[in-house]
C-alpha positions in Angstrom: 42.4 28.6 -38.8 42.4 25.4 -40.6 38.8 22.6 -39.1 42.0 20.6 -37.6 43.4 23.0 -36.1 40.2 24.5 -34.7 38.6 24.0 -31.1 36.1 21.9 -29.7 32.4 22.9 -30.5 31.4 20.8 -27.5 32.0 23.5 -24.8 30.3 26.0 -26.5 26.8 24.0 -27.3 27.1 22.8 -23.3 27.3 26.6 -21.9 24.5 27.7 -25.2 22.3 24.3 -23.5 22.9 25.2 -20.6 22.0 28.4 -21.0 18.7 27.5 -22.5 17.3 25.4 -19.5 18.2 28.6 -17.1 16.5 30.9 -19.6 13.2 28.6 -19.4 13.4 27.4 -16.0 14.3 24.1 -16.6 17.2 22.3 -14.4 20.2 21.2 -16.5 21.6 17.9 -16.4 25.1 16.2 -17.2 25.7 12.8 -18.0 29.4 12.4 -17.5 31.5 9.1 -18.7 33.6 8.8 -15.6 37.3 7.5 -16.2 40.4 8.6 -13.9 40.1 11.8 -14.9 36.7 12.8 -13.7 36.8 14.1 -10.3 33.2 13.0 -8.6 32.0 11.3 -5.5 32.7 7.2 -7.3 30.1 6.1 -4.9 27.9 7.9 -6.9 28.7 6.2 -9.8 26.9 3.8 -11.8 28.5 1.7 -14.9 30.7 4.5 -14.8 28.5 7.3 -15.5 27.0 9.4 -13.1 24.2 12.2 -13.8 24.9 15.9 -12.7 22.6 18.0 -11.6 24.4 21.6 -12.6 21.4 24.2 -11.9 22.3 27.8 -10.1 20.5 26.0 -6.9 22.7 22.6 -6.9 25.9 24.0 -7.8 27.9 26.5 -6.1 31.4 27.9 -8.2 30.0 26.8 -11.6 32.7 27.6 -13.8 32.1 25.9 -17.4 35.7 26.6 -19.0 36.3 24.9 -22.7 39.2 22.0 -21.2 36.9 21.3 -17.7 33.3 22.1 -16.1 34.0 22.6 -12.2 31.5 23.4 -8.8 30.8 22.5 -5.5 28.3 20.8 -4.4 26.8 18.6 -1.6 26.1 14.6 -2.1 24.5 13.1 0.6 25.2 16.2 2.6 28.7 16.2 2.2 30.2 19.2 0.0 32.4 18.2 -2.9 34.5 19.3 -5.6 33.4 18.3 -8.9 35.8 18.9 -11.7 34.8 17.2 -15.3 37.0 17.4 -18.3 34.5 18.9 -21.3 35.2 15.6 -23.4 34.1 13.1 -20.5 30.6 14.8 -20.8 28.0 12.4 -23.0 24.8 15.0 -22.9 23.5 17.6 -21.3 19.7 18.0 -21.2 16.8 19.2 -18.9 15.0 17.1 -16.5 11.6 18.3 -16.3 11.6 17.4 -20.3 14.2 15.2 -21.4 15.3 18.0 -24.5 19.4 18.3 -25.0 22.0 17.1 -26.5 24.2 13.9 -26.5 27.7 14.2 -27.5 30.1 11.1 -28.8 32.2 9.1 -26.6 35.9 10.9 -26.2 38.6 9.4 -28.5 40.0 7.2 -25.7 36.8 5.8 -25.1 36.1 4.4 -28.5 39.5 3.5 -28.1 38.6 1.3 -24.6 35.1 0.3 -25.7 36.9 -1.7 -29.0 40.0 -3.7 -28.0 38.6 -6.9 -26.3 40.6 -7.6 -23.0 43.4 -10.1 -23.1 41.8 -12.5 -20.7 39.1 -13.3 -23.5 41.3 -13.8 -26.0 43.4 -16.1 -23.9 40.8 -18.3 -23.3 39.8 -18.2 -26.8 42.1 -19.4 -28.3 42.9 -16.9 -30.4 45.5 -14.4 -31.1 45.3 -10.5 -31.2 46.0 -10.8 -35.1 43.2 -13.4 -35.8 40.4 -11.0 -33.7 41.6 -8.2 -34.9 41.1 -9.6 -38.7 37.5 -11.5 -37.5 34.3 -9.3 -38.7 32.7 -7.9 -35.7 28.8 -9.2 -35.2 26.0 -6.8 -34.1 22.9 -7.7 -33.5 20.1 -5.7 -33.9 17.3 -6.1 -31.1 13.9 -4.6 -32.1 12.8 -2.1 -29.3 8.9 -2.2 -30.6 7.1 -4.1 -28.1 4.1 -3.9 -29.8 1.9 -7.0 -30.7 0.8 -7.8 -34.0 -3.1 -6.7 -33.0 -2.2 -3.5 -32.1 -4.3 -0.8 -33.9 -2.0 2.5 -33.5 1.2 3.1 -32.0 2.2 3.1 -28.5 3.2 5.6 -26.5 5.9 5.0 -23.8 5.3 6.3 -20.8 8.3 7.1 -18.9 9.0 5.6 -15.0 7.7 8.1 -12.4 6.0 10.4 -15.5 9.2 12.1 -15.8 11.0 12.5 -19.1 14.1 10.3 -19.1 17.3 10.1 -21.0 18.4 6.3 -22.3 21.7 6.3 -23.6 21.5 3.5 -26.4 25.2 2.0 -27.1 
């Protein structure tokens, strides 16, 4: 087998990640990019990602297949089924200490996350053509809040005292 014509390593390092937080008591996590083909509860869902607890105790059905990741479960008491395609899943990590893994953006996504919508470019005055040709600009923001009289380097201390995952885009 050919690398293009091989599978996906990303449902294997999910279920080996996975595995690792049951093995050391920790209580896995999935951040999921939610698009029409994510079944969750979308009241749940915030900027269209939504964090999954997917521990033995939360879950009920856990099947973690290569194409999808599927369970029960209850949110706000209610019992749902939860079915994620593997590629909508951004990381997978424990709570109690932040450690995992974060995956790239599915295809489609980079796809979404690139084209402008026409409404801007409308009212820009430009065509598709001349955006598409115009160099992208980035700016890079400095995240060191530290002032100049600072001695040593800070440590951030995370909301609540629990480890946290920040996705940066």
């Amino acid at each position: 087998m050919t690398a293009p014509e091989a599978t996906s390593t990303r449902p294997y390092l999910i279920r080996a990640l996975f595995e690792w937080c049951t093995d050391n008591g920790f209580t896995p996590h999935l951040a999921v990019r939610v698009d029409r083909h994510v079944q969750v509860p979308r009241e749940f869902v915030r900027d269209g990602e939504i964090v999954l607890n997917v521990s033995q105790d939360a879950t009920s059905g856990l099947h973690m297949g290569n194409d999808f990741i599927s369970f029960k479960a209850r949110f706000g008491g209610q019992p749902r089924e939860i079915m994620v395609p593997v590629d909508r899943v951004m990381a997978i990590y424990a709570r109690e200490t932040g450690q995992g893994m974060a995956f790239p953006p599915p295809d489609e996504a980079v796809d979404e996350l690139s084209q402008e919508p026409q409404d801007v470019l409308e009212s820009s005055g430009e065509s598709e053509e001349q955006a598409a040709a115009a160099p992208s600009v980035v700016q890079l923001v400095s995240t060191n809040h530290e002032s100049p009289e600072d001695d040593g380097p800070r440590t951030p201390t995370p909301a609540g005292g629990r480890p946290a995952l920040k996705r940066v885009k």
